[in-house]
N, C-alpha and C positions, 0 to 999 in steps of 0.2 A: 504494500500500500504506500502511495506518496508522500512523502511526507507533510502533515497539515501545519503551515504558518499559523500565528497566531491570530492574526487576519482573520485568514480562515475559518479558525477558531471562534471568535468574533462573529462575524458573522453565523454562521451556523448555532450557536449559539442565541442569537436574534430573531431568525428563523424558526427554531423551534421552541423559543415563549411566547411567540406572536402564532403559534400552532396549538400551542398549550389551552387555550381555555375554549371554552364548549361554544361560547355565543361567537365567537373568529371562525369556530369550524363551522358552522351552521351562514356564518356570512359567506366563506368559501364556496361550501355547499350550493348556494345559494347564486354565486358570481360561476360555478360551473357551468350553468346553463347558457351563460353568456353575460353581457355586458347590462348592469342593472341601474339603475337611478337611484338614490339615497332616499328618497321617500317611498320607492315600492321594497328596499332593504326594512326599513321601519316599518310598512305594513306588515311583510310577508315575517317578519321578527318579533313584532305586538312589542318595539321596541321604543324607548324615548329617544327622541333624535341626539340629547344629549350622550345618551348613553353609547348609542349606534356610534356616534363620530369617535369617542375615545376609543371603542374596538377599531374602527379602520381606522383612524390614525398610528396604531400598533402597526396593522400590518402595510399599510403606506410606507412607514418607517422601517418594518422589515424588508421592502421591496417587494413583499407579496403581491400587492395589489397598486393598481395605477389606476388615476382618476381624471377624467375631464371636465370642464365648466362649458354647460349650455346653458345660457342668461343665468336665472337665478339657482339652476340646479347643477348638481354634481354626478358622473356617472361613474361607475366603479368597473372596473374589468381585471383579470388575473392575470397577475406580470407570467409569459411564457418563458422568459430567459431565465426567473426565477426559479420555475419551477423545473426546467432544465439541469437548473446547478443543483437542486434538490434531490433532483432521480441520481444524478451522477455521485454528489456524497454520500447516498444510501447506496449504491450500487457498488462504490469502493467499501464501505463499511462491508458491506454483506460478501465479497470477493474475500478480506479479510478476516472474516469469521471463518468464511469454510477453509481457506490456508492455514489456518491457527487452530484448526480442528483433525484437518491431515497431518500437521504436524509430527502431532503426541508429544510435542516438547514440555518438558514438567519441570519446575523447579529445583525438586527435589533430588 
C-alpha cells in the first residue's frame, strides 16, 4: 500500500466525519438521485433549514458535495472527483487487508 501523507490523512479523515452522522447520509442519499434544491433537501428531511445548512456545510467542507446559486436558491449535487478519491482509498485499504492476511506475518 502507498504510503498515506498526512494530507492524506487529513483529508480522509474529513471525509469520513462528514460521512459519520445519519442526517449527511440521508442528505447523500438523497443528492444520489441527482442534483436537489435546498428547500426540496428540507422537505424531503422534515428538516429546519437551519439545521439542513450546518449538515451541508460539513460536507461542502468535506468536498463531498458542490453547490450552485439560482436567484435566491441553492442546488446541491455530489462532488464525483470526490467520491472517486473515496472508492480509490477504500480500494487500497481493502488490497491491504487481504496482503496482510496472506501474509501470516505475526509479531511474535
Amino acid at each position: 500500500m502507498p504510503t498515506t501523507t498526512a494530507l492524506d490523512t487529513a483529508q480522509a479523515a474529513r471525509w469520513f466525519h462528514a460521512l459519520s452522522d445519519e442526517t449527511r447520509l440521508d442528505i447523500i442519499e438523497r443528492l444520489m438521485e441527482g442534483e436537489r434544491c435546498v428547500c426540496e433537501l428540507t422537505d424531503d428531511l422534515d428538516a429546519a433549514q437551519s439545521r439542513l445548512s450546518f449538515h451541508l456545510k460539513t460536507l461542502r467542507d468535506a468536498d463531498l458535495v458542490t453547490d450552485r446559486r439560482d436567484g435566491r436558491w441553492v442546488h446541491y449535487s455530489l462532488n464525483p472527483h470526490t467520491l472517486d478519491e473515496i472508492e480509490k482509498l477504500v480500494g487500497s485499504l481493502r488490497r491491504a487487508a487481504r496482503g496482510a492476511h496472506k501474509k501470516g506475518e505475526c509479531c511474535g
